[in-house]
C-alpha positions in Angstrom: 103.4 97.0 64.3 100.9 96.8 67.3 102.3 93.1 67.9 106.0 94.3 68.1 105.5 97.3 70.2 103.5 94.9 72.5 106.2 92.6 72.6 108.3 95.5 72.9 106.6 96.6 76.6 106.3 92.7 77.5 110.0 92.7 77.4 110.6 95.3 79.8 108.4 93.4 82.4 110.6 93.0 85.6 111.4 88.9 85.8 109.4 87.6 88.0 112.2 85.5 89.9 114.1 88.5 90.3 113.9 89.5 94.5 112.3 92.9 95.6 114.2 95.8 96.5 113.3 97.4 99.4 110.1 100.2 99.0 111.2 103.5 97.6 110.0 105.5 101.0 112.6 104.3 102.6 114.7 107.3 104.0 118.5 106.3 103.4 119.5 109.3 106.7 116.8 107.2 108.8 117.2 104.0 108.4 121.4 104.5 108.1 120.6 105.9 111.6 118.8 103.4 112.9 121.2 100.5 112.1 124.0 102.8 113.1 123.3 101.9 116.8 124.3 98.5 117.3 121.4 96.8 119.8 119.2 98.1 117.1 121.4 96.3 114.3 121.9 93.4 115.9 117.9 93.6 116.9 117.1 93.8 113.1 119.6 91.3 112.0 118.1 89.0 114.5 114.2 90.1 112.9 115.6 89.3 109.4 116.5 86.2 110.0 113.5 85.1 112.7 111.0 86.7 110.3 108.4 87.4 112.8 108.7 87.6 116.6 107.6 89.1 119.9 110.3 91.2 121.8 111.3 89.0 124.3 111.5 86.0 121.2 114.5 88.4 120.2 116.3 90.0 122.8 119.9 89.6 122.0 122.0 88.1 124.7 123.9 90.3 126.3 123.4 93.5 124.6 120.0 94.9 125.3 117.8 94.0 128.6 114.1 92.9 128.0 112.4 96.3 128.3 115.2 98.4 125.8 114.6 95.4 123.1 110.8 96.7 122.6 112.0 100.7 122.8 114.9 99.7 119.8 112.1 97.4 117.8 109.5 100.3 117.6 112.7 102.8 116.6 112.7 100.0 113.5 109.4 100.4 113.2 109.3 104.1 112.9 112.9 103.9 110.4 110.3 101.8 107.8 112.3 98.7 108.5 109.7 96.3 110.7 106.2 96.5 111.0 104.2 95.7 114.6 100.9 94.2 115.1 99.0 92.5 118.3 99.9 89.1 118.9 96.9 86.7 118.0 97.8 84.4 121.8 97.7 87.4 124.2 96.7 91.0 122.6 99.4 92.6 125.2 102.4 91.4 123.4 103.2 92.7 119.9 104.6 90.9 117.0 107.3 92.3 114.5 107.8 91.5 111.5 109.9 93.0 108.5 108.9 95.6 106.7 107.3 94.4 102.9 110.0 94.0 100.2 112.4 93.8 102.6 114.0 90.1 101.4 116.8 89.2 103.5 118.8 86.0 101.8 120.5 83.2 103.5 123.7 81.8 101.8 124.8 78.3 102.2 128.1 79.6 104.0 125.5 80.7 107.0 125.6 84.3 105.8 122.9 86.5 105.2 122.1 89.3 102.8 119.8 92.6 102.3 119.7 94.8 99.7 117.9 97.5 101.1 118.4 99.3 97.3 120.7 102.2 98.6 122.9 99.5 100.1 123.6 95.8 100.9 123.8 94.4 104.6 125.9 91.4 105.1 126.1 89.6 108.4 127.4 86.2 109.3 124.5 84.3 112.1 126.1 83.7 114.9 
């Protein structure tokens, strides 16, 4: 009996393969908020599919100017969505990079996916 009921929580494991889901502290109201604006949208889809940047590496063109981009990346940061840290080249400039478990996928039809867990953002890279 010890052997089935051991094969019995094995087989509940989570496959391995399977992606992430976004952390549980995620706020839905927050981070619905902070994607609601578009710079910041456009900011994040930008971070998702860079993966790690400084704020001028990102700015969108023509949407936000240099010194907005860095305001709307730290509102990501404080949403749960990115994460910040000194640049290793030149402390001054920060890095930002996506939030872990955050695991945005890249289709072969150039559009990208997130499933944040409380709901999917699609985006075609332009």
């Amino acid at each position: 009996m010890a052997v089935k009921l051991c094969y019995t929580l094995m087989s509940t494991l989570p496959d391995p393969a399977a992606p992430s889901l976004a952390p549980s502290v995620l706020n839905e109201d927050v981070v619905m908020e902070a994607i609601g604006f578009k710079g910041r949208r456009l900011l994040f889809q930008a971070l998702c599919m860079k993966g790690n940047c400084t704020a001028a590496e990102i700015v969108p063109v023509g949407v936000l100017k240099r010194d907005a981009t860095s305001k709307q990346l730290q509102e990501l940061v404080k949403a749960g969505l990115a994460g910040m840290k000194p640049d290793k080249t030149d402390a001054r400039r920060m890095r930002y990079f996506l939030s872990p478990g955050l695991n945005p996928v890249k289709f072969p039809d150039e559009h990208w996916e997130l499933d944040m867990g409380f709901c999917v953002l699609r985006w075609k890279q332009q």
